[in-house]
C-alpha positions as CSV (number, residue, x, y, z in Angstrom):
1,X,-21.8,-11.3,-88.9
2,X,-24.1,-9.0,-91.0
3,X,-27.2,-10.1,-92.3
4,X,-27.1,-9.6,-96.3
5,X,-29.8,-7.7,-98.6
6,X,-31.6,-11.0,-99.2
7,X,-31.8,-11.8,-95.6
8,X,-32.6,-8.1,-94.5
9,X,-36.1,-8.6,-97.7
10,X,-36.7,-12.2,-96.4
11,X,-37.3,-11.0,-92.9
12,X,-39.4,-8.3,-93.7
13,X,-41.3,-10.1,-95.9
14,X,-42.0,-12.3,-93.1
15,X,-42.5,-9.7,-90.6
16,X,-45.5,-8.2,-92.9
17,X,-47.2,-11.5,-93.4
18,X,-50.5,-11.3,-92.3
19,X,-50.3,-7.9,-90.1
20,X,-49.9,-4.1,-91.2
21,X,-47.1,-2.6,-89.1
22,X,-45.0,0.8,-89.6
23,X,-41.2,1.5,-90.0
24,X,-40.2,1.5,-86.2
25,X,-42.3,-1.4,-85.7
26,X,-40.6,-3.5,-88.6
27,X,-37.1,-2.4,-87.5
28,X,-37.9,-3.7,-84.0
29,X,-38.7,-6.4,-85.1
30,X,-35.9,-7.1,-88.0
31,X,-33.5,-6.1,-85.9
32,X,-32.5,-3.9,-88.0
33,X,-31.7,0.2,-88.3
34,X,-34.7,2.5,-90.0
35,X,-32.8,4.1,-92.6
36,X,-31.9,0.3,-93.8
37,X,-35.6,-0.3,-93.3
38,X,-36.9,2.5,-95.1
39,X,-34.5,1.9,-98.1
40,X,-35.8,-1.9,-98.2
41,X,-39.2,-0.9,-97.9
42,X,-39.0,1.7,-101.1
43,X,-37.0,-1.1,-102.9
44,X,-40.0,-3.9,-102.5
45,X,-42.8,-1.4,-102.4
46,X,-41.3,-0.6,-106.4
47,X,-41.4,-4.1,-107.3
48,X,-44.7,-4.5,-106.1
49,X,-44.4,-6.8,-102.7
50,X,-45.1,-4.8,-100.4
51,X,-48.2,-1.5,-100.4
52,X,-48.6,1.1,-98.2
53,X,-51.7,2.5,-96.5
54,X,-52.4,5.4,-94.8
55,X,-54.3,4.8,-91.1
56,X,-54.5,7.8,-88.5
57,X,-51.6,9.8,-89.7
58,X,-49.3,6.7,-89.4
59,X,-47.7,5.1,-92.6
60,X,-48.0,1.2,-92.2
61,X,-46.9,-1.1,-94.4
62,X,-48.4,-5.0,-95.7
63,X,-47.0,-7.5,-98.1
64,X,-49.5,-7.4,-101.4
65,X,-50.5,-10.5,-102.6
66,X,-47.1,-11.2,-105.1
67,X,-45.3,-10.4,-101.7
68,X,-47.1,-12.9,-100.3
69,X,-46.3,-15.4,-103.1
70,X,-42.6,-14.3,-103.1
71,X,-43.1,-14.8,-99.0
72,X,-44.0,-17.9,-99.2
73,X,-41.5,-19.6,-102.0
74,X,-38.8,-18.2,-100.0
75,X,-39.6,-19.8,-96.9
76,X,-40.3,-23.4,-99.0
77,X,-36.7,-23.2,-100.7
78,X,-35.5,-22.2,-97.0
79,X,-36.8,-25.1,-95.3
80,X,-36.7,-27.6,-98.1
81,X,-32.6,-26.4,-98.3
82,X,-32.6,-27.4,-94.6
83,X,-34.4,-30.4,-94.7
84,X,-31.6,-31.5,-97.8
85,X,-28.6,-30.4,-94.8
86,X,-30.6,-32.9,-92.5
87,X,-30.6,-36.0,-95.4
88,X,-27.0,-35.9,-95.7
89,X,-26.2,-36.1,-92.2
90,X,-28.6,-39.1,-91.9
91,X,-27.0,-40.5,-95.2
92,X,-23.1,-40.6,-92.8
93,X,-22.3,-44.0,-91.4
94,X,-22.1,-44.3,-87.6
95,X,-18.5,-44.8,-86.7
96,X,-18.2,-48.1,-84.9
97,X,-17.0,-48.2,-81.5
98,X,-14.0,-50.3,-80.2
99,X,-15.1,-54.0,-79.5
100,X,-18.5,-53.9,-80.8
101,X,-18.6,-55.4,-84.2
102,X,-21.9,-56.0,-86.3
103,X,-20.1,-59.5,-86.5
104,X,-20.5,-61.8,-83.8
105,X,-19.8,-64.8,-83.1
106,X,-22.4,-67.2,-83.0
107,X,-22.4,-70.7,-82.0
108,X,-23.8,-73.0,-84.7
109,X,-27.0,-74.8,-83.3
110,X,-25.5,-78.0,-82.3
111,X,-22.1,-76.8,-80.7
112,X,-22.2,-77.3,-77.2
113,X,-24.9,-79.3,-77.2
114,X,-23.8,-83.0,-77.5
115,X,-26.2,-84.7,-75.4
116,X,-28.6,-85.0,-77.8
């Protein structure tokens, strides 16, 4: 199944945390195609998340420091999303097996034991 747009941004923006790398490196990377990369890159370098920077006749490309804010939000709300998936498994009873009951049969303290 194909990844959407939000996926395709979220994995960038996670690719470009904390390192400068250029188109080919990021679709590598992403997975992805670099005409997809390049039109994802113009998109967040417009809305100010991501810069680029010239270094030895190579474009790379780093997260500013809003893309780094968006960068990290996202991956809260991801996790947090998972850790709510993981609560309501936990919350699910445990389906009893056959013959084993939480009610046993216990015998009372003096059954049994007449001798005393």
């Amino acid at each position: 199944m194909a990844k959407s747009r939000l996926e395709n941004y979220e994995d960038l923006l996670a690719t470009l945390i904390d390192r400068y790398l250029s188109v080919d490196s990021l679709a590598f990377k992403c997975n992805m195609d670099c005409v997809n990369v390049s039109e994802r890159l113009s998109f967040l370098t417009k809305n100010g998340l991501v810069e680029q920077k010239q270094c030895h006749n190579k474009t790379l490309y780093s997260l500013t420091k809003r893309g780094i804010t968006i960068q990290k939000t996202l991956a809260i709300t991801k996790r947090l999303d998972e850790l709510k998936t993981m609560v309501k498994s936990a919350d699910e009873p445990i389906v009893e097996f056959a013959g084993f009951s939480d009610k046993r049969k216990r015998p009372k303290q003096n059954e049994g034991n007449e001798n005393y």
